[in-house]
N, C-alpha and C positions, 0 to 999 in steps of 0.2 A: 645285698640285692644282687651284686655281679657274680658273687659265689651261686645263688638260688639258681639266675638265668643258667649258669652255666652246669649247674647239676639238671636241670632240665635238659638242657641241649644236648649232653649225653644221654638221656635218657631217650630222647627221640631221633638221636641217632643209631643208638643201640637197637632200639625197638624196629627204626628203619633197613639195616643192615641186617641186622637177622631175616626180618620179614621177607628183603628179597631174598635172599639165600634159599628158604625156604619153599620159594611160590619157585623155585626155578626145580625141583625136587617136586613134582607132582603125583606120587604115592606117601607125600607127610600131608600129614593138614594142621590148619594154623586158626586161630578165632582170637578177634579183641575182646575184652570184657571191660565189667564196670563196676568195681566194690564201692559199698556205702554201711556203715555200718559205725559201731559204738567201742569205746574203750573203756573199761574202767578205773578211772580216778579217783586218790583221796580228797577225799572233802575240805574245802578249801575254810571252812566255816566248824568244823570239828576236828580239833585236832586230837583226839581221843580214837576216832576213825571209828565210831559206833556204827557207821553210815557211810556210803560210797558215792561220788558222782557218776557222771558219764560225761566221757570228751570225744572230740568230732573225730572218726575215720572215712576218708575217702578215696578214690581213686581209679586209674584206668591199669591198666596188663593186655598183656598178647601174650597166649599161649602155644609151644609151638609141642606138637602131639608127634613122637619120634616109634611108637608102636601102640596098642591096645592097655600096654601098662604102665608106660613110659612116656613124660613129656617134662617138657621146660617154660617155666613161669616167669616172665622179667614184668614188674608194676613202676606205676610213680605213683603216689601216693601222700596224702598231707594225712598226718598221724597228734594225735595231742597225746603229751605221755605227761604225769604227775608227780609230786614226792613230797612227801612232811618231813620236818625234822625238827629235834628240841636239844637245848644244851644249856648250861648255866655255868658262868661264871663266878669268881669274886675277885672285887678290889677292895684298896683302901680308901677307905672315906678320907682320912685326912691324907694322906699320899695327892690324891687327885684334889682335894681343895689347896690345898700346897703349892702346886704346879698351874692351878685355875691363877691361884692368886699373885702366882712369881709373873705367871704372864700380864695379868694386868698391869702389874707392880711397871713391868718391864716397860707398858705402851705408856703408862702415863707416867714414867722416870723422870721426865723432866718439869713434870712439875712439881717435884719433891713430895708424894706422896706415901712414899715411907713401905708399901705393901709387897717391893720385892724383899723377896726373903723370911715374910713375916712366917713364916714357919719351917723351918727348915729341920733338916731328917733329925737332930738330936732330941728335937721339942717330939715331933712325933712318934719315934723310939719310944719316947715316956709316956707316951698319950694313952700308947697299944696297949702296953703292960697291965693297962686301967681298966682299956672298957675296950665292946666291942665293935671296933670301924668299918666293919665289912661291908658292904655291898654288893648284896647279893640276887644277881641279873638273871633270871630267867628269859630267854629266846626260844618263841615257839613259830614256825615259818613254812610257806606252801608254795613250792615251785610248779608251772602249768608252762611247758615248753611244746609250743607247735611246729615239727620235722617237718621239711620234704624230704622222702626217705625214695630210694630205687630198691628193691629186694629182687635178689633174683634165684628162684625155689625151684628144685626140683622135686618132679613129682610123680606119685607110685600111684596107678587105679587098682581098687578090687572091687569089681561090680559095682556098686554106688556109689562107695567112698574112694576121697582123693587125701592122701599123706604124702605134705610135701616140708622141705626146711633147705634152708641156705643162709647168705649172707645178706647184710644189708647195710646200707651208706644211705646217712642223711643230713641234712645241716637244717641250721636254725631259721627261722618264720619270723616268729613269732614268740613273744613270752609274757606270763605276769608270776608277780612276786608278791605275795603278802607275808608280813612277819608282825608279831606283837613283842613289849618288853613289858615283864614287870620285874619291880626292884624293889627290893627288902632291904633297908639301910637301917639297924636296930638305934643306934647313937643315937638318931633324929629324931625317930619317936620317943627318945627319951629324955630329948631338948625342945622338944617342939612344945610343950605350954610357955618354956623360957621366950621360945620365938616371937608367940604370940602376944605376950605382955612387952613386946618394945615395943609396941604401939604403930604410929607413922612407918616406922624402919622394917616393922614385919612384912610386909607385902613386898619391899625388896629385896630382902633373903632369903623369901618364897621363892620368887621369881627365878633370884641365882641359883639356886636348889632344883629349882624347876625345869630352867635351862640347861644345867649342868646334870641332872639324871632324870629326862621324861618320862620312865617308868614308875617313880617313888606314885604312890597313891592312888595314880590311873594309871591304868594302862596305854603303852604308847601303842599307835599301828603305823606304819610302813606301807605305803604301796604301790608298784612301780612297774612298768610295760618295760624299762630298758634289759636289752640282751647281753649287753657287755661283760658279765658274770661268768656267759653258759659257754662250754664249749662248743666253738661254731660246727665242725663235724662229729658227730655221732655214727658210731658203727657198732655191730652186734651179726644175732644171727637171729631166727625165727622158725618154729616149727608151725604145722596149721592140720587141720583134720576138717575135712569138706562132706559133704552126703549132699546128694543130685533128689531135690526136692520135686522139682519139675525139668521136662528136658530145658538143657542149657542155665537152669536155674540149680544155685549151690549155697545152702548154710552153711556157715565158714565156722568154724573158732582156730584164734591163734592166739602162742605165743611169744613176744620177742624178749630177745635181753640183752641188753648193751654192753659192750665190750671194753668203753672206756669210760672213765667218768663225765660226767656232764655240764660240770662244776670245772674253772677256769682253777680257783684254787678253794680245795677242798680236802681237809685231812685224816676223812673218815673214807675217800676213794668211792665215793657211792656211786653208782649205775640203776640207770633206769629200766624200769620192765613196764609193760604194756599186757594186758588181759585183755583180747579186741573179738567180737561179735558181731558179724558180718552178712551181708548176703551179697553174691557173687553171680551179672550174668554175664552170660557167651554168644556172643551173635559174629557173624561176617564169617561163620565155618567157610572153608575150603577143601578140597580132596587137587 
């Protein structure tokens, strides 16, 4: 929050100090505007991406007009930008029931229950040779990060249309995070009638099975508002193409692409883009 306050306060101070500068120059003219408009997002509910959403873009700018073809754009602006990703693991089934059970072994040691160690890497060595222990985890997941972003574009007129690109700094809002696992563990399905005929006991080495990988059989979901993941600033650049629909009235489309990753730790390096569709007005002109 004191990072957000504080990228605002540069912002309205920038916007402030230019402004005067400019009003004191009375052959420039200068206008605020007001962008409201749409981004496109992957779909948080297909991760296939057959189908796209749409996330919120908003915001205010002063433009400061330095000739007939030439001017300077500074916004703030609240941007929603997207990303899917999928990945898959494996482990060892008995590696990790090894270590479930040294731990227990460990907490309940003094009451001589005998379960640390009950499997240790020589047993397991032999186990592999035999059959297959993998577990095998598929992760499928939808990050939806809402920027306060400043961009500030310069920009070319030719008759109707406005071509502008520049830089852009913005830190994090807001965020949600969905992710699902499912887990292919072959051993189990091919112990599991064994499991079921222990009668009483099956339903708690279900349970530890269950605990121990909630993707086996359903699917787990994950879902979470915390930011602590994402990295707090985001910076890139942005291109945009504009046409004057009505005076002072502009259809926008932009580009932006981010320059760093987005991800605190992340070791595919990914960066976010943004496909944003807009409209843009100009009021409070000056000469």
């Amino acid at each position: 929050m004191k990072k957000l306050i504080l990228l605002i306060c540069i912002g309205i101070s920038t916007l402030n100090s230019t402004a005067q500068s400019v009003s004191e120059m009375p052959d420039k003219r200068w206008s605020i505007g007001l962008d409201a408009g749409a981004n496109l997002l992957p779909n948080k509910d297909n991760f296939n991406q057959t189908y796209f959403k749409t996330g919120l873009y908003a915001g205010v700018n002063s433009t400061y007009t330095f000739s007939k073809t030439f001017s300077v754009n500074l916004g703030l602006t609240l941007c929603q930008k997207g990303s899917v990703y999928s990945y898959e693991t494996r482990e060892s089934l008995f590696s990790g029931l090894g270590q479930a059970l040294d731990g227990l072994g460990g907490a309940l040691g003094g009451l001589g229950t005998g379960l640390d160690g009950l499997l240790d890497s020589s047993l397991i060595q032999m186990a592999q040779s035999y059959v297959d222990d993998g577990v095998y985890s598929t992760y499928r997941g939808y990050n939806k990060v809402t920027y306060a972003e400043i961009p500030l574009l310069a920009e070319m007129s030719y008759h109707r249309f406005k071509f502008a690109a520049g830089p852009y700094l913005g830190i994090v809002v807001s965020a949600q995070t969905k992710e699902t696992l499912n887990q292919n563990i072959p051993f189990l399905d091919l112990i599991s009638p064994a499991i079921d005929s222990l009668g009483f006991a099956a339903p708690l080495i279900k349970g530890f099975i269950g605990s121990s990988y909630p993707g086996y059989k359903t699917t787990a979901l994950t879902e979470t508002s915390n930011t602590d993941k994402y990295t707090q600033w985001n910076y890139g650049y942005l291109v945009k193409i504009a046409f004057q629909i009505y005076p002072n009235t502009y259809l926008e489309a932009r580009y932006s692409q981010a320059m760093n990753t987005y991800l605190k730790v992340d070791s595919n390096n990914k960066k976010l883009t943004a496909l944003t569709v807009n409209l843009r007005y100009n009021f409070g002109l000056k000469k």
